[in-house]
C-alpha positions as CSV (number, residue, x, y, z in Angstrom):
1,X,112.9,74.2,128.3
2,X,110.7,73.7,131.3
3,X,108.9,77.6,130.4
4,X,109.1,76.4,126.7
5,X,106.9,73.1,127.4
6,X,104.5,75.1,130.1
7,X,103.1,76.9,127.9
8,X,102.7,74.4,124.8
9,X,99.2,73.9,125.7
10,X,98.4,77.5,125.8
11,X,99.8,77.7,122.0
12,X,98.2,74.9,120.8
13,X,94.2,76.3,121.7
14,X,95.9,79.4,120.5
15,X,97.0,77.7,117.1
16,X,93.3,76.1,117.2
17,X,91.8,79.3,117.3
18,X,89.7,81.0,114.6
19,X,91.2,84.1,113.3
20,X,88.7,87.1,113.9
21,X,89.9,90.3,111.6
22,X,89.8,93.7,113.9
23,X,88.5,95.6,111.1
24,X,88.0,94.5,107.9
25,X,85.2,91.8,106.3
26,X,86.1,88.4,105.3
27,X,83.1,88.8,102.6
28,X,82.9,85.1,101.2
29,X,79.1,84.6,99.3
30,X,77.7,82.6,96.3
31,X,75.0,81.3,95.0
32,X,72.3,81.8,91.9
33,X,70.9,84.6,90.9
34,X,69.0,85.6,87.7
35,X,70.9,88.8,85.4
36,X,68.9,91.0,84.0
37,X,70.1,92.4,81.1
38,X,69.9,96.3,80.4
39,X,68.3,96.5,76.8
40,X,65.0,97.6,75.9
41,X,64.0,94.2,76.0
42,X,65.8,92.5,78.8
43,X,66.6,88.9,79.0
44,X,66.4,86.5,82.0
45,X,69.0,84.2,82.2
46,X,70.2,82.2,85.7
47,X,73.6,82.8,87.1
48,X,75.9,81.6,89.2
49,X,78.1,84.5,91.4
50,X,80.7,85.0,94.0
51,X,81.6,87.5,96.2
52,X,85.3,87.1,97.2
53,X,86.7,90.3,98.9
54,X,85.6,93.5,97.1
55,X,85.0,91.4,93.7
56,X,81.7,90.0,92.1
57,X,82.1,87.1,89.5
58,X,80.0,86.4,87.2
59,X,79.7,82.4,85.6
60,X,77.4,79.8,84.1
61,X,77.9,77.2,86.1
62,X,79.8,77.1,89.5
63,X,82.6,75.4,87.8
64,X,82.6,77.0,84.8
65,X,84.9,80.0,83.7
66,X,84.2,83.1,84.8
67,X,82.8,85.0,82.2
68,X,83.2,88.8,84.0
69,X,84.7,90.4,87.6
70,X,83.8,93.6,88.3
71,X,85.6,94.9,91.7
72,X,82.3,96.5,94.5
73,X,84.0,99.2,96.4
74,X,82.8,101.7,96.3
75,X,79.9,100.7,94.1
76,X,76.1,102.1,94.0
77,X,73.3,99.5,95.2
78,X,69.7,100.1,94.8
79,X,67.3,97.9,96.2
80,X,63.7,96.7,96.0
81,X,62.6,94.1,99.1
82,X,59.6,93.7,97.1
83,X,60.6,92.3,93.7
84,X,63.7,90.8,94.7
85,X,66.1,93.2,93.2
86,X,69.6,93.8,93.8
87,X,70.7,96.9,90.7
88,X,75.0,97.0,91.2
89,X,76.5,100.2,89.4
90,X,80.7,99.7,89.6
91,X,81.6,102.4,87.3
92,X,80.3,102.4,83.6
93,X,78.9,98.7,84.5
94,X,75.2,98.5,85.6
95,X,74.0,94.9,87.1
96,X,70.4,94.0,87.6
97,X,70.1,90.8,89.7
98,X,67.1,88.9,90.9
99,X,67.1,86.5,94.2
100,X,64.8,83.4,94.1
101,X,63.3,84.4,97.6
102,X,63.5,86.4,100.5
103,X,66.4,85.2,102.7
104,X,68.5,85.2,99.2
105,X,67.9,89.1,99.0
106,X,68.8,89.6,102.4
107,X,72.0,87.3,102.3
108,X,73.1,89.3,98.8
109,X,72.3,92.4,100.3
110,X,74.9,92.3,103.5
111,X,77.3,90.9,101.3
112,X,77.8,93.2,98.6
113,X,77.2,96.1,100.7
114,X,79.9,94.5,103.0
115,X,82.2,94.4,99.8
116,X,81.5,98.2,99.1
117,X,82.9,99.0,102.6
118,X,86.8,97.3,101.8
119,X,88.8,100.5,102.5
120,X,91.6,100.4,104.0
121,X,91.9,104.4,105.4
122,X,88.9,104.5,107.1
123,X,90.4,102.3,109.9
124,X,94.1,102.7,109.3
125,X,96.4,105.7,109.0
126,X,99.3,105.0,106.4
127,X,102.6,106.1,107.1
128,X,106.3,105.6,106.4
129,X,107.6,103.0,104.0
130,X,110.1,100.2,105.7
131,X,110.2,97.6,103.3
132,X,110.4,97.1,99.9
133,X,110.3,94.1,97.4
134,X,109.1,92.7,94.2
135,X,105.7,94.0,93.5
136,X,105.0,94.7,97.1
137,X,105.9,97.6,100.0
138,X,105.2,97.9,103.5
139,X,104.1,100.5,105.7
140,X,103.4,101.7,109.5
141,X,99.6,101.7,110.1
142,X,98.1,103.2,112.8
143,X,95.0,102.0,113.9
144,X,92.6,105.0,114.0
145,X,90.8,103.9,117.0
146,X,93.6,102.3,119.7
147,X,96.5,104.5,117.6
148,X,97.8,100.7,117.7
149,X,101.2,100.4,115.6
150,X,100.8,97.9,112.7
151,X,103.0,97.4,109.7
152,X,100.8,96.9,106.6
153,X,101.9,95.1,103.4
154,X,100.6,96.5,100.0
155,X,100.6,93.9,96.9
156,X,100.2,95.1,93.5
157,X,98.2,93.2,91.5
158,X,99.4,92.3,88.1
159,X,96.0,91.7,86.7
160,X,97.9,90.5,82.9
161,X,99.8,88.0,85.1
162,X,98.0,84.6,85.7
163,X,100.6,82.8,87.3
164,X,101.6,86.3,90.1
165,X,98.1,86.0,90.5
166,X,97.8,82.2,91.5
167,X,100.8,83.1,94.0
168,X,98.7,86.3,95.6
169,X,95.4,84.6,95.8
170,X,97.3,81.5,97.2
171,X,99.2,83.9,100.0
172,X,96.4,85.9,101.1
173,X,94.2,81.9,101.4
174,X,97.4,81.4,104.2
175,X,97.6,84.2,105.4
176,X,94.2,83.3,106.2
177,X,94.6,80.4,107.6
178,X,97.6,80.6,109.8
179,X,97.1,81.4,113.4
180,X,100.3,81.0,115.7
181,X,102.6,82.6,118.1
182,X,105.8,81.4,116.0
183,X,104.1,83.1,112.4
184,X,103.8,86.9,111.7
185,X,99.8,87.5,112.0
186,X,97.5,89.1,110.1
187,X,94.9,91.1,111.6
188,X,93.0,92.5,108.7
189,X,92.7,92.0,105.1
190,X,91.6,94.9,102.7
191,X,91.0,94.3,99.2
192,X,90.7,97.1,96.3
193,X,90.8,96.9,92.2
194,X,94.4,97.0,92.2
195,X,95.7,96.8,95.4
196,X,95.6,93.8,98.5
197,X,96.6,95.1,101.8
198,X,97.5,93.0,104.8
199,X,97.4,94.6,108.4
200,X,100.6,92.5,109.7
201,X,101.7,92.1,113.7
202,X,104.5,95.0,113.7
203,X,107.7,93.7,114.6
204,X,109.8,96.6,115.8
205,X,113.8,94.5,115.9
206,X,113.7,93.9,112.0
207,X,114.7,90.9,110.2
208,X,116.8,87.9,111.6
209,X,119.5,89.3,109.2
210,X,120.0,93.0,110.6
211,X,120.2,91.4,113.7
212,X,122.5,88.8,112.6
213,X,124.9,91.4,110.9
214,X,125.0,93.7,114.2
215,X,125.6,90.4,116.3
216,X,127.8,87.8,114.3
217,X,128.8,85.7,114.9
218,X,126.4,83.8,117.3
219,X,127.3,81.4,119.9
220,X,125.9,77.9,119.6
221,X,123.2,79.2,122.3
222,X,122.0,81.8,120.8
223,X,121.8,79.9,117.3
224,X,119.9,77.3,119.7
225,X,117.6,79.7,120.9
226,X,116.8,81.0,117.1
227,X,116.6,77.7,115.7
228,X,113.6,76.7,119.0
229,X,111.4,79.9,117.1
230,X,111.8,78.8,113.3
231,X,111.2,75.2,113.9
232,X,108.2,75.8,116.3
233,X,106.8,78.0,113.2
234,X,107.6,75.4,110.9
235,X,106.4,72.3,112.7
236,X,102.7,74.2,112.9
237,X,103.5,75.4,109.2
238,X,103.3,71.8,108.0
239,X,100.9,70.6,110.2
240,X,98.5,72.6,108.5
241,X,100.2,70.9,105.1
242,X,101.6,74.7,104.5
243,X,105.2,74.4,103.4
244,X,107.1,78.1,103.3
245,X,109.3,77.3,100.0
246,X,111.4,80.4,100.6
247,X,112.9,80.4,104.4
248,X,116.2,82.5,105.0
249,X,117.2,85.0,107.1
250,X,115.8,87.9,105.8
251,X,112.1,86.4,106.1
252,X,112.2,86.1,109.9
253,X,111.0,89.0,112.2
254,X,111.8,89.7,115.6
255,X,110.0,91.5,118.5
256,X,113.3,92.5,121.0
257,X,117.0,93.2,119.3
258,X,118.9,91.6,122.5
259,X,118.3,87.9,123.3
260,X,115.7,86.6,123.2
261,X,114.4,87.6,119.8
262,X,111.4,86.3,119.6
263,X,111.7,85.2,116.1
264,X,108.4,84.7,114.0
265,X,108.5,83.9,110.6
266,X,107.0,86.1,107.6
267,X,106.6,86.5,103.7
268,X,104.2,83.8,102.4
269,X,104.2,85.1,98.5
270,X,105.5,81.5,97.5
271,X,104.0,79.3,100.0
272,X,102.2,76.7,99.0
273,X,99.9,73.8,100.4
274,X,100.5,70.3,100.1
275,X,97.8,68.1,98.3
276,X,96.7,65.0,100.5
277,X,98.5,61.9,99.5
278,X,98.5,58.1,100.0
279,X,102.8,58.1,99.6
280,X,105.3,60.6,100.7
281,X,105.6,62.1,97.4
282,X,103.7,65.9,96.7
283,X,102.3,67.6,94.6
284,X,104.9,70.3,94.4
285,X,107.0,70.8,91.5
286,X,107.7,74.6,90.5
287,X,111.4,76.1,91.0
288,X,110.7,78.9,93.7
289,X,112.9,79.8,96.6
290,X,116.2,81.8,97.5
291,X,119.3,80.0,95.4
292,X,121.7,80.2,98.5
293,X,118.4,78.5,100.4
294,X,117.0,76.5,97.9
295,X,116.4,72.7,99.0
296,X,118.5,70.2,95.8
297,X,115.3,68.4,94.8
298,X,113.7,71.8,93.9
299,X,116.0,72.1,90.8
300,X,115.6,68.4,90.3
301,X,113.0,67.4,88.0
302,X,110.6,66.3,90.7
303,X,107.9,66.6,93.0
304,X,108.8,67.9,97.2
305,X,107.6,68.6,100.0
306,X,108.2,70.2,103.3
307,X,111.3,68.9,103.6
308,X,112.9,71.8,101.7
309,X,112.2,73.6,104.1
310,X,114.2,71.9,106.7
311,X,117.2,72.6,104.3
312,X,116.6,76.1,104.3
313,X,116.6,75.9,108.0
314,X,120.1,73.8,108.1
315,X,121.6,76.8,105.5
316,X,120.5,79.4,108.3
317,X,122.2,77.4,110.6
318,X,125.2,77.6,108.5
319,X,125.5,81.0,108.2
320,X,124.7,81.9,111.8
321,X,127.6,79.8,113.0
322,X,130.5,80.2,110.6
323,X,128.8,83.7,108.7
324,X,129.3,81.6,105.3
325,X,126.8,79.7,102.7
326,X,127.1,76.1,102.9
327,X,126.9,76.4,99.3
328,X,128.3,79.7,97.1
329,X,129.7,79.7,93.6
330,X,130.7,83.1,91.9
331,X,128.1,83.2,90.1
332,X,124.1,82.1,90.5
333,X,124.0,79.3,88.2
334,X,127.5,77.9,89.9
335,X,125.7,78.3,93.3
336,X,122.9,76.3,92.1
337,X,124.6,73.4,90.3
338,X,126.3,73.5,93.7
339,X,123.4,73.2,95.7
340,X,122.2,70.7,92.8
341,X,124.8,68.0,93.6
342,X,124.1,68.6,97.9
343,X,127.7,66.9,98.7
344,X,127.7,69.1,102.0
345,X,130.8,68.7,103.9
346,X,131.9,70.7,106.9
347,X,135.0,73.0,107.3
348,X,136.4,73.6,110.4
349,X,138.0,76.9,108.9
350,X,134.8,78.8,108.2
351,X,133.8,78.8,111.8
352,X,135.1,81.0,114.5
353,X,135.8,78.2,117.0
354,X,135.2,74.1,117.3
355,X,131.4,73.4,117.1
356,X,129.9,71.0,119.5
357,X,129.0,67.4,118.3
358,X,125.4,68.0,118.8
359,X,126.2,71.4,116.6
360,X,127.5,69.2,113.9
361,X,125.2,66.2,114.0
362,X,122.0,68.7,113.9
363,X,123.9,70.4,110.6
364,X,124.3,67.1,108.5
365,X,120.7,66.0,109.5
366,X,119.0,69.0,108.0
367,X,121.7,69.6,104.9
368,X,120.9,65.7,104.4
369,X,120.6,65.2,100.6
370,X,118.0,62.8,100.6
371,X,114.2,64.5,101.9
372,X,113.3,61.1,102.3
373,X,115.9,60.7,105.4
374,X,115.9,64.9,106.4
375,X,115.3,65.3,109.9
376,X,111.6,66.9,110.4
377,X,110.7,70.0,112.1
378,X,109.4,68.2,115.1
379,X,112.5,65.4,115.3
380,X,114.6,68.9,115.3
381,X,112.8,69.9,118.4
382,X,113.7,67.3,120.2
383,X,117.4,67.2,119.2
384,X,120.0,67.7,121.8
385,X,121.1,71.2,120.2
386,X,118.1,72.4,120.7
387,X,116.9,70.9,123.9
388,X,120.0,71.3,126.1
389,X,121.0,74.5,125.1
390,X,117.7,77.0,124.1
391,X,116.0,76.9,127.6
């Protein structure tokens, strides 16, 4: 542990840090403008737009609804400095726009012509496929300029769908935001009309559960040294009020296939943030997650927090010890009327030989029924199964 707490400092200005994209623009504008409209008599009326990405919104007031998107890359933009103009062509739509003075132009002017620029194959060469799931694959990138290996996750919009929407928008603001050497990073973000791309940190061992499968069962050291990466992911996780909603074995990534791993975790399509709040209740309340994984107040109706994730974390446990749910019914809706009631009790026949009492006592404190009383990310850090055994 000594290595492990010498270089705490060095993560935490490293968590600190600002993310700084290699390639692409983080184009973020709004503001008022006055649209122009295109008849033979056009009419002035005030506007307020945003530029998020490659898409320019178009609304009444700021907190209005929008009343149009229309996506900029590869749009036309004429100009005129003089009179203040900014004349956007995005396919069969023409938009005159007006700034109220100088600066305004010029701010308008880098931004949408940033937006125009979001293309993903001018910096990054697309290869194989190695993942596949939902409405989203990944792919090797190579970075034209350093031939840098990256692996690059393409999300298909579903444009009908609000609520896959609200879960894309609400990934790529984390992805964002999330800056840490126990998290998968993001070094660029590329947006197009139907497509989000994220330029992810390549991690050449896989998923924790290929390694698992080629390794199983672990001894309690290596589950030790596993469990040091997740939690120090998660701890900074919910310090940022992020909570993961759908941990498991299959959405942590490692670096090296013999021990150490180097485990960071991955796939924040159901993460969500957690609201500020005067009691330890949250504002959390949709049924997401894994049903093997999923925390028992999740399928109750009513609000959690990150304390399901600290259940996820004691089912992963589970399995790497004894290769078995904690919970498993023959079917789904068994498993989860299992998981429902949480009455976890240990069988010394499902694991390969007698656990340790730290082993055990870290197992009920994370499978703990009550959130209220679950162990936290940072308590778990400091527990004797994982300080005397993952240095």
């Amino acid at each position: 542990m000594g290595e492990q707490n010498g270089t705490a400092a060095a993560e935490e200005d490293k968590e600190n840090s600002a993310i700084t994209f290699l390639h692409g623009q983080e184009v973020e504008h709004n503001g008022w403008l006055i649209k122009r409209s295109n008849g033979m008599l056009p009419v002035k009326k005030k506007r307020y737009f945003i530029i998020s990405g490659s898409e320019l919104t178009c609304r009444a007031a700021p907190n209005d609804e929008s009343k149009w998107t229309i996506n900029l890359l590869n749009a036309q933009l004429e100009t005129d400095r003089e009179k203040l103009r900014l004349v956007v062509t995005a396919g069969e739509r023409k938009v005159q726009l007006q700034a109220a003075n100088s600066s305004d132009f010029a701010a308008w002017e880098k931004a949408i012509k940033s937006s125009r620029c979001q293309n993903i194959e001018q910096f990054y060469e697309l290869g194989d496929t190695i993942g596949e799931g939902g409405f989203a694959v990944v792919k090797v990138g190579i970075d034209r300029e350093t031939m840098t290996k990256y692996a690059v996750k393409i999300v298909h919009k579903q444009l009908d769908d609000e609520h896959n929407m609200q879960f894309l928008h609400r990934e790529l603001l984390i992805m964002k935001t999330i800056n840490s050497p126990h998290v998968i990073r993001t070094f660029d973000v590329f947006d197009s009309p139907r497509e989000l791309y994220f330029v992810l940190e390549y991690m050449a061992a896989g998923t924790l559960h290929e390694l698992y499968q080629k390794n199983k069962p672990f001894s309690e050291q290596q589950v030790s040294s596993v469990m040091f990466d997740i939690l120090s992911g998660i701890k900074y996780l919910h310090s940022k009020r992020i909570v993961h909603r759908d941990l498991k074995l299959k959405n942590v990534l490692a670096s090296n296939k013999e021990m150490p791993f180097n485990l960071k975790l991955a796939d924040f399509g159901l993460s969500n943030f957690v609201g500020p709040t005067t009691t330890r209740k949250v504002v959390l309340k949709s049924q997401v997650g894994s049903p093997h994984y999923v925390a028992p107040e999740v399928l109750r109706d009513t609000v959690y927090g990150p304390a399901v994730d600290l259940w996820s974390i004691g089912v992963m446990m589970h399995i790497m010890l004894s290769g078995k749910y904690p919970f498993a019914g023959k079917t789904i809706p068994e498993t989860l009327e299992m998981v429902a009631r949480a009455h976890f009790r240990m069988r010394d026949d499902w694991f390969p030989e007698q656990l340790s009492a730290d082993a055990i006592d870290l197992l009920h404190k994370l499978l703990q029924e009550d959130p209220k009383k679950r162990i936290t990310a940072a308590d778990a850090l400091q527990h004797p199964f994982i300080l005397n055994k993952s240095g």
